[in-house]
N, C-alpha and C positions, 0 to 999 in steps of 0.2 A: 575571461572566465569560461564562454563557449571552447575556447582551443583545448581547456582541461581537462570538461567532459566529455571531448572528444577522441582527445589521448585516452581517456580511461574507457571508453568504449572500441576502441582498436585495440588498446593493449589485452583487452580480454577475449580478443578475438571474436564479438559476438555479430558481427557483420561481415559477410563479404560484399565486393560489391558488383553491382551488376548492369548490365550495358541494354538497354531495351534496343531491341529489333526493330531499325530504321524503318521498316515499311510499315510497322504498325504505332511510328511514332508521333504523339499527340501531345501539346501541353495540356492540363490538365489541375483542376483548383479543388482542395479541399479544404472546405471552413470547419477550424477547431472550439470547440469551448472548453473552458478549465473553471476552477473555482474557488482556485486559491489568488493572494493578492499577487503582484510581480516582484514582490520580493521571495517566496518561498521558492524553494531548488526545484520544486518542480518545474516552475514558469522555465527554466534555464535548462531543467533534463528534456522537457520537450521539444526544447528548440531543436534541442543538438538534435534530437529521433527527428525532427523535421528534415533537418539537414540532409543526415543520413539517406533519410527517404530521398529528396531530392537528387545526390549524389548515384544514389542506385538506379533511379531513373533516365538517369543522364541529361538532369536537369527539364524532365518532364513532366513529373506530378509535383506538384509546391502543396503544402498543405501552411495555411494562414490561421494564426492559433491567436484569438479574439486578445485585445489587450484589460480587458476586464473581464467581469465573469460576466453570465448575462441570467446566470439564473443561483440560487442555494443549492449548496453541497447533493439536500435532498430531492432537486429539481432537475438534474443532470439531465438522468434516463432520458426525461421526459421531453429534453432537447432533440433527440437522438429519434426514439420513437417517432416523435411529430413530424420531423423532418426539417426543425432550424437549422440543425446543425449538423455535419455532412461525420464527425467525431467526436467525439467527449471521453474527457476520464471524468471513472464513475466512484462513489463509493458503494458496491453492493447491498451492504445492512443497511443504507437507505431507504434500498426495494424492499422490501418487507416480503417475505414468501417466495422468492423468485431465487435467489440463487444460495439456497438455505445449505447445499452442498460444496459449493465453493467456502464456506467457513470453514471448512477444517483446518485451514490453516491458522485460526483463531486459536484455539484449543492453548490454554496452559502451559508454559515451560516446553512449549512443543518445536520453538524456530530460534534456533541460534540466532539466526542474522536474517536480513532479507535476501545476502549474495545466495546463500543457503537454499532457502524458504521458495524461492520464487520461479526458478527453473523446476525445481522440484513439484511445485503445485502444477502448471501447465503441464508438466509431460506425466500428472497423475491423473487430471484432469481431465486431458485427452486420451488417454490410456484407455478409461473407463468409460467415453463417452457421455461425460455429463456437458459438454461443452454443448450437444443439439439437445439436450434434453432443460436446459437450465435458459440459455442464450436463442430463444425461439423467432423474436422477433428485430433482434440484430446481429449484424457480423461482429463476434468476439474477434478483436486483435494480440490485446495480451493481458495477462493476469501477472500480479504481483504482490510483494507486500512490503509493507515499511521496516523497520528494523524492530527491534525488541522492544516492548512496551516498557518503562520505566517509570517511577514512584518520583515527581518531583518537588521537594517542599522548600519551606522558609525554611524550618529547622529539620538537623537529624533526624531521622525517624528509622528504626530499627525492625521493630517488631510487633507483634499485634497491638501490644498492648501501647505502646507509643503512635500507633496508625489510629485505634481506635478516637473514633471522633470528628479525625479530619476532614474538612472540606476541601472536595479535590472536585475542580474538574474532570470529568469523563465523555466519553462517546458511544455509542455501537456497545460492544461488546465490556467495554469498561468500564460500565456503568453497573453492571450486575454483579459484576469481577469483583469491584469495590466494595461492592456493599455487602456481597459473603465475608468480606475481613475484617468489617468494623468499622468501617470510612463511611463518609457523609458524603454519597457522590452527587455531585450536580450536572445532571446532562446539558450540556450547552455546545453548540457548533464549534470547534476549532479556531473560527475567527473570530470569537468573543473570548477567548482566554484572558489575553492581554488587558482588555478593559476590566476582567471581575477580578483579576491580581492587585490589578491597580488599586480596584475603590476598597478592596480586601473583602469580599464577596469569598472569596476561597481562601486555603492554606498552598495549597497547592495544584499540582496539573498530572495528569497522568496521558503522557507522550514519547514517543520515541524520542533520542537529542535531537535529531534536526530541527523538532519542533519547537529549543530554544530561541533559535535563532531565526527562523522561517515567520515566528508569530511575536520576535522581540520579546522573549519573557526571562533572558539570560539573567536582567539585573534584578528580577524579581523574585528568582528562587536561590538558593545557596546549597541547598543539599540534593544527592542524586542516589534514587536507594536502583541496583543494578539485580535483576530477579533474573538465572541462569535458566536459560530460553524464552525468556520474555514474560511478563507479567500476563502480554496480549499480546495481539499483532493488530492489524487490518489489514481486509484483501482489497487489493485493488483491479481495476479494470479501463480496458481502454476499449470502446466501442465504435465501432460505423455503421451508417445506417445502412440498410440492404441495398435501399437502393441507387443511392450515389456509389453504393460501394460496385453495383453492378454496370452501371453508367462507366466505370474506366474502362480502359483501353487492357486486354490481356497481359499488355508488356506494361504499365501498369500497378494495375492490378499485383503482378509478380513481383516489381518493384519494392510496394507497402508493405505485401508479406515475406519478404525475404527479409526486412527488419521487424518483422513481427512475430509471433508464435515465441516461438525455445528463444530464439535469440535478443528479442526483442524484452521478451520477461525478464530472461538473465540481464542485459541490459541495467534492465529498470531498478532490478531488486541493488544490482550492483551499486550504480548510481545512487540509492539510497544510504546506505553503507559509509559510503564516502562524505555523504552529507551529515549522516550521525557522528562521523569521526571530527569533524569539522569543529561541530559545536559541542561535544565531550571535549576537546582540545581546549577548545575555548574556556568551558565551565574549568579546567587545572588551572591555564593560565590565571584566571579569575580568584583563584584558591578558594572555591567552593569546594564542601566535602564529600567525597565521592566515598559510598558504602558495597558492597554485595553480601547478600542476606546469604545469610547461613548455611550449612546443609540441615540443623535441627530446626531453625525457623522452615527453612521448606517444606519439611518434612510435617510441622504444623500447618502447614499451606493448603499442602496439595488435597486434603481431603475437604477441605471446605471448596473447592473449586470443581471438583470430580461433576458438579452438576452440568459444567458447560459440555464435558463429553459424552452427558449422559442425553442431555437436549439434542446435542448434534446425532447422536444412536439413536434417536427416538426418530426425529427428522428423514435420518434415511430410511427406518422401517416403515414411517407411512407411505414410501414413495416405492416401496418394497424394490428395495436394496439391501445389502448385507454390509451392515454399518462396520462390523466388528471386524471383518475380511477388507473394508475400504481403510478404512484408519491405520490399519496396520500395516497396510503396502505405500499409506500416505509416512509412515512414521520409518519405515524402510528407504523410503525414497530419500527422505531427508536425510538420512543415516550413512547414507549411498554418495548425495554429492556431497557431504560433508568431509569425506576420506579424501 
């Protein structure tokens, strides 16, 4: 399975690699936390970006990525901050206030894919300099996002008025998302899906596909409603702490970031992609019924949703930015690598 995402991280060319300079050559250890179980594709994209690291190094920075998680989803940062842990991926809308700019890639029907979505966030990102304005008291490695948000139920479900009612899990952003449409969302972590499908606590889940598979909820749902650029996204993030991160060695140091930034995101977002393809495959072979909503239900959509980008406008004027001029070179961006 590693040799997979490894072909698929070569084949997209988003690493070279690189030989650290013998005289300033040191091994070197950095301790990872994650937060998902060892079954989700993350546990297995990480490795491979371990790998990678290692290989650029010339087998001198190892980073050791914990075999369980050591803390919740919402407790990441605070790994990172403290100084448990030398890295961590993060979920942002965890941090409440803190990386309020980095959601634009949230925003509605706004990210095809995450191959898409995620080189394009970091090189907007950077662009604008919200990475020292946002990321004050850790070194940012790489941002990305999951693939397109998806509507997953027991039964078909089309349209408002068949949505209306449902109990869906949600998260972050998919929680409010939900509940402009008529759904009955219920916030709950990621790793509690599986158990409120089971006792039938919910109807539904609202996740990218990899999350059927990643959290076991394949046999639990049968229908897959497909909303063209995502229902939602989530951003993600992969963090060091400053000061382990300054404790490497320059060559190094250059190592981690040469698979990190642009490439490292592209990477990530890639890798996601692959893992939604995965378990969409799955859910055909299964003969689950696979829907995409309309252009007139969209079109009934998109105004009940207009509030997320109206939060996220609002958000940048308090921090007096020009929301209107940022969104629109983020929605260019996307537009950009999509061709």
């Amino acid at each position: 399975m590693l040799r997979k995402w490894t072909t698929l991280l070569l084949a997209a060319g988003a690493v070279l690699a690189f030989a650290a300079t013998p005289s300033l050559a040191q091994k070197q250890t950095l301790k990872m936390a994650y937060w998902t179980g060892p079954a989700h594709h993350m546990a297995k994209t990480l490795q491979v970006w371990a790998d990678m690291i290692k290989d650029a190094s010339g087998g001198n920075l190892i980073i050791e990525i914990d075999k369980a998680p050591l803390a919740k989803p919402d407790g990441q940062y605070d790994l990172i901050k403290n100084g448990v842990r030398d890295l961590v991926w993060i979920v942002p809308a965890y941090t409440r206030g803190r990386f309020e700019m980095l959601a634009v890639a949230e925003t509605p029907f706004l990210c095809p894919n995450a191959t898409v979505c995620s080189p394009a966030l970091w090189k907007w990102y950077e662009k604008h300099g919200l990475i020292d304005k946002e990321f004050t008291d850790t070194k940012l490695l790489n941002v990305f996002v999951h693939g397109p948000g998806t509507i997953h139920t027991r039964k078909p479900a089309t349209t408002l008025e068949q949505l209306k009612g449902i109990k869906l899990r949600a998260g972050g952003a998919g929680v409010p998302i939900s509940q402009a449409l008529g759904m009955s969302a219920i916030a709950a972590p990621a790793t509690e899906a599986h158990e409120m499908l089971s006792r039938g606590t919910i109807d539904g889940v609202l996740f990218p596909y990899e999350a059927m598979n990643s959290f076991r909820l394949t046999e639990q749902v049968k229908a897959h409603l497909e909303i063209p650029g995502g229902l939602y996204t989530a951003t993600f993030a992969i963090v060091a702490n400053k000061d382990a991160f300054a404790k490497l060695t320059p060559a190094n140091q250059a190592a981690l970031m040469k698979v990190s930034g642009l490439a490292g995101s592209a990477f990530f977002g890639k890798a996601w992609d692959a893992a939604d393809k995965v378990a969409r495959d799955d859910a055909v072979k299964r003969g689950n019924t696979i829907n995409t909503l309309s252009a007139a239900e969209l079109a009934r959509w998109q105004p009940l949703l207009k509030f997320v980008r109206d939060q996220w406008l609002a958000e940048a004027k308090k921090r007096g930015l020009d929301g209107e001029a940022l969104l629109k070179d983020f929605e260019a961006m996307v537009k950009a690598t999509s061709s």
